[in-house]
C-alpha positions as CSV (number, residue, x, y, z in Angstrom):
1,X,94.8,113.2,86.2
2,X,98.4,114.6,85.9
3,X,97.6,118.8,86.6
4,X,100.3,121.5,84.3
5,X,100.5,124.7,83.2
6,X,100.7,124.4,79.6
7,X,99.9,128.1,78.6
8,X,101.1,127.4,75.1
9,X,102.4,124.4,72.7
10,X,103.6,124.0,69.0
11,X,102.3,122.4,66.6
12,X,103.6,122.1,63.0
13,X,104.3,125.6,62.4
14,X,101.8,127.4,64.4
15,X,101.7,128.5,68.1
16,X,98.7,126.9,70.8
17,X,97.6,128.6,74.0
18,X,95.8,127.0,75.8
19,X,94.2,129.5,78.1
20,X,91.0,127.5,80.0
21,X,89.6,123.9,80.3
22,X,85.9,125.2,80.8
23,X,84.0,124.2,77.4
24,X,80.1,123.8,77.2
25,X,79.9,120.9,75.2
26,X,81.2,116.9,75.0
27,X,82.1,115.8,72.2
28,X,82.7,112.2,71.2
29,X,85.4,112.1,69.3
30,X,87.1,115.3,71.1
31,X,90.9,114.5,72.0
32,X,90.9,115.5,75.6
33,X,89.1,112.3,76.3
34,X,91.9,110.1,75.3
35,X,95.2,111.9,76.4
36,X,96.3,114.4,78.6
37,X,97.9,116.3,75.9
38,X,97.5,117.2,72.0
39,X,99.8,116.5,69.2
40,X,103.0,115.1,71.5
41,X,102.3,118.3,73.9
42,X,102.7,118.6,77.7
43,X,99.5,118.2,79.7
44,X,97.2,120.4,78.9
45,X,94.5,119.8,82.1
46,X,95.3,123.4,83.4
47,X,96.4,123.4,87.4
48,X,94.1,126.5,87.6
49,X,93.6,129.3,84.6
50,X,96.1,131.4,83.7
51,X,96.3,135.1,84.5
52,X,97.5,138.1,82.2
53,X,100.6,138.2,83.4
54,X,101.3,134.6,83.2
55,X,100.5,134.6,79.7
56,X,102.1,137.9,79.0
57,X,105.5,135.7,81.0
58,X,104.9,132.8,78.9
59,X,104.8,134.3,75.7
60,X,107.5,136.6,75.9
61,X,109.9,133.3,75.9
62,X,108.4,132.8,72.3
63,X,109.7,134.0,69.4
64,X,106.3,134.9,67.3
65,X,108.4,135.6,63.9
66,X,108.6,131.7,63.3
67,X,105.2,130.9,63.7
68,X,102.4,131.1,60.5
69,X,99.7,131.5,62.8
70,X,98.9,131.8,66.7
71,X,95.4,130.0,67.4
72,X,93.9,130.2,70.4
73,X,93.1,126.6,71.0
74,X,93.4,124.2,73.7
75,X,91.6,122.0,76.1
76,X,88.4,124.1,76.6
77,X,85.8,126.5,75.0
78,X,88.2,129.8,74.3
79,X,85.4,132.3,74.6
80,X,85.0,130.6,78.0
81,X,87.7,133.5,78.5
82,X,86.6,136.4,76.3
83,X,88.2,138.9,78.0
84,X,91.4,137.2,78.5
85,X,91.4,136.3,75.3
86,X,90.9,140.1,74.4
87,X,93.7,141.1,75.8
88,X,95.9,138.5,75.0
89,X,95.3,139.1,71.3
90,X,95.7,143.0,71.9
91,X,99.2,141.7,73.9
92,X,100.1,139.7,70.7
93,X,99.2,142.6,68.0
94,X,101.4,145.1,70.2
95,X,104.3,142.6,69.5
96,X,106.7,142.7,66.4
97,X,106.1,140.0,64.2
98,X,103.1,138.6,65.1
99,X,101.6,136.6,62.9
100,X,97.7,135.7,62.0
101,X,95.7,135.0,65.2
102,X,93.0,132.3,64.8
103,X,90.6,131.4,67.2
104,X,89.3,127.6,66.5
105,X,85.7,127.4,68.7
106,X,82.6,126.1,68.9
107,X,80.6,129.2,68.0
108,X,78.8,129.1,71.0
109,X,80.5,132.2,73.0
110,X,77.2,134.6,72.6
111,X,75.5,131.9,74.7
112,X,78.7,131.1,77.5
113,X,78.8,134.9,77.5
114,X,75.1,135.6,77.6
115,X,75.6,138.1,74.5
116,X,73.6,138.5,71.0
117,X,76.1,139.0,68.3
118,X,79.1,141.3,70.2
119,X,81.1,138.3,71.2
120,X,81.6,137.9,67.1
121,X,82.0,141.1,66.5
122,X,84.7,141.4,69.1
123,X,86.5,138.9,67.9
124,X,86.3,139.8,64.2
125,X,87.5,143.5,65.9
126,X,91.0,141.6,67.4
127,X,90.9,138.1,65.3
128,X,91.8,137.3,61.4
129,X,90.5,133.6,61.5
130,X,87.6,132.5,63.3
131,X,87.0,128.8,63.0
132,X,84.0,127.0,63.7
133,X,83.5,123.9,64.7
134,X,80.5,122.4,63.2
135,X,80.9,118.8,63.0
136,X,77.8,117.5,61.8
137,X,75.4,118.7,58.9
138,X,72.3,118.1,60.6
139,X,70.6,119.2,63.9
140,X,70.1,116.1,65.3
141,X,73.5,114.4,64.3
142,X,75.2,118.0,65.7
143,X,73.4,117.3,69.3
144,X,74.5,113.6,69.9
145,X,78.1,114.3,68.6
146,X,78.8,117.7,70.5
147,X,76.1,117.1,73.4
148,X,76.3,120.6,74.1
149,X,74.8,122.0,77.6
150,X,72.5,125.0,75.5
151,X,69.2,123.4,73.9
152,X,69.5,125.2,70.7
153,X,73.5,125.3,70.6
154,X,73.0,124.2,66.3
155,X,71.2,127.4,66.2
156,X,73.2,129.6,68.0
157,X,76.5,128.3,66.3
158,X,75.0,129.4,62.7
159,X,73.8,132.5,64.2
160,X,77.4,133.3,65.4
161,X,78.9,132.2,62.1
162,X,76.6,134.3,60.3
163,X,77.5,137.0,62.1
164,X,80.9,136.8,62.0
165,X,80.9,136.5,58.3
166,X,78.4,139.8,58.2
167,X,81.2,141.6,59.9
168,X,83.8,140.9,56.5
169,X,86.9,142.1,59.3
170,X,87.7,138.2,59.2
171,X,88.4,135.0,57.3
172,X,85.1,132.8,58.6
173,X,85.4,129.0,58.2
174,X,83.5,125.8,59.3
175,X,85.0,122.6,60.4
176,X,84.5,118.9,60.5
177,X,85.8,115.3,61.1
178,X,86.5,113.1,58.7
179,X,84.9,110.3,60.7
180,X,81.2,111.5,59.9
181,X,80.1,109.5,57.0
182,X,80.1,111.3,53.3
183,X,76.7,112.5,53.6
184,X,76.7,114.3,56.5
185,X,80.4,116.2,54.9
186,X,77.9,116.8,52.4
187,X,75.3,118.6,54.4
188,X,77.8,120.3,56.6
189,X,79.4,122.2,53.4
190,X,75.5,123.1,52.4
191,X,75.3,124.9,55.7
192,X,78.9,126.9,55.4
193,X,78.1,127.9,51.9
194,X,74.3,129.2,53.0
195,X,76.2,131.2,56.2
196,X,79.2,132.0,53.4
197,X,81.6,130.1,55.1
198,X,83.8,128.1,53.7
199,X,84.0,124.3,55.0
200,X,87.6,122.7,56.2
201,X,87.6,118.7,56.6
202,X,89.8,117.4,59.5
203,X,91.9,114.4,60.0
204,X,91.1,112.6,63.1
205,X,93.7,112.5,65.4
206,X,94.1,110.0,67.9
């Protein structure tokens, strides 16, 4: 498989960085398992993870006053890189123009980071849009989909939504794929309106 440094890509409007390929779960239907790169981008397989400084390089050829948003989202679990993350948001915030930073994860960063409720309140702290990926509305449909590595991933994914929405520093919302049949959309927009998240429906992309 074709190795690049693809620290960050465009899509639409909005600004991509791509900063690890580590991510705790499998999903099914998740992109990386059918191309090399997302939305007409370069590779995204990393040749190895990117340091500060070749972020800080990379985004300094980017001019951040055309984007609507900058989302940290690529080919792996973000929180996979908390504190690179951190500081890359805290890089971003120090520049002029920058515009809303969205992380798009799969709540399960208190469990990759072995904490209980300070990854979402750190990222609420530096973050204005924290979207979770829920993709099914029930426990059991949310473990084949996602096959996660944590036991009670469904669990912890709530409890970090819940969280995040407790801290009101950030706009919290839920995600799914339009390929789950109608009643499990249905259930899935039960559980963001019990953690008072609101729930987004996807496209699938091939």
């Amino acid at each position: 498989m074709k190795k690049a440094m693809t620290i960050s890509y465009e899509v639409g409007n909005n600004l991509y960085l791509n900063l690890t390929n580590k991510c705790p779960c499998s999903c099914t239907f998740c992109i990386r398992q059918n191309a090399d790169g997302a939305y007409g981008s370069d590779p995204l397989w990393l040749e190895h993870e990117p340091s500060m400084d070749e972020i800080k390089e990379d985004l300094e050829k980017r001019d951040l006053a055309k984007y609507g948003e900058i989302v940290f989202c690529g080919y792996g679990e973000p929180t996979e890189r908390l504190e690179i993350l951190l500081e890359t948001a805290a890089y971003l915030r120090s520049r002029e123009n920058c515009p809303k930073l969205r992380i798009n994860t799969n709540g399960l960063g208190e469990a990759v980071n072995g904490t209980d409720g300070s990854t979402a309140e750190r990222l609420c702290d530096a973050l204005d849009i924290i979207a979770v990926s829920l993709n099914a509305g029930t426990e059991d449909e949310y473990m084949k989909v996602t096959r996660p590595r944590f036991e009670n991933a469904f669990a912890i994914m709530q409890k970090f939504t819940a969280d995040c929405v407790k801290t009101g520093k950030a706009e919290v919302m839920m995600s799914v794929v339009d390929v789950i049949p109608q009643e499990q959309i249905d259930a899935s927009r039960e559980i963001a309106e019990k953690l008072g998240a609101r729930l987004r429906v996807r496209e699938y992309e091939e």
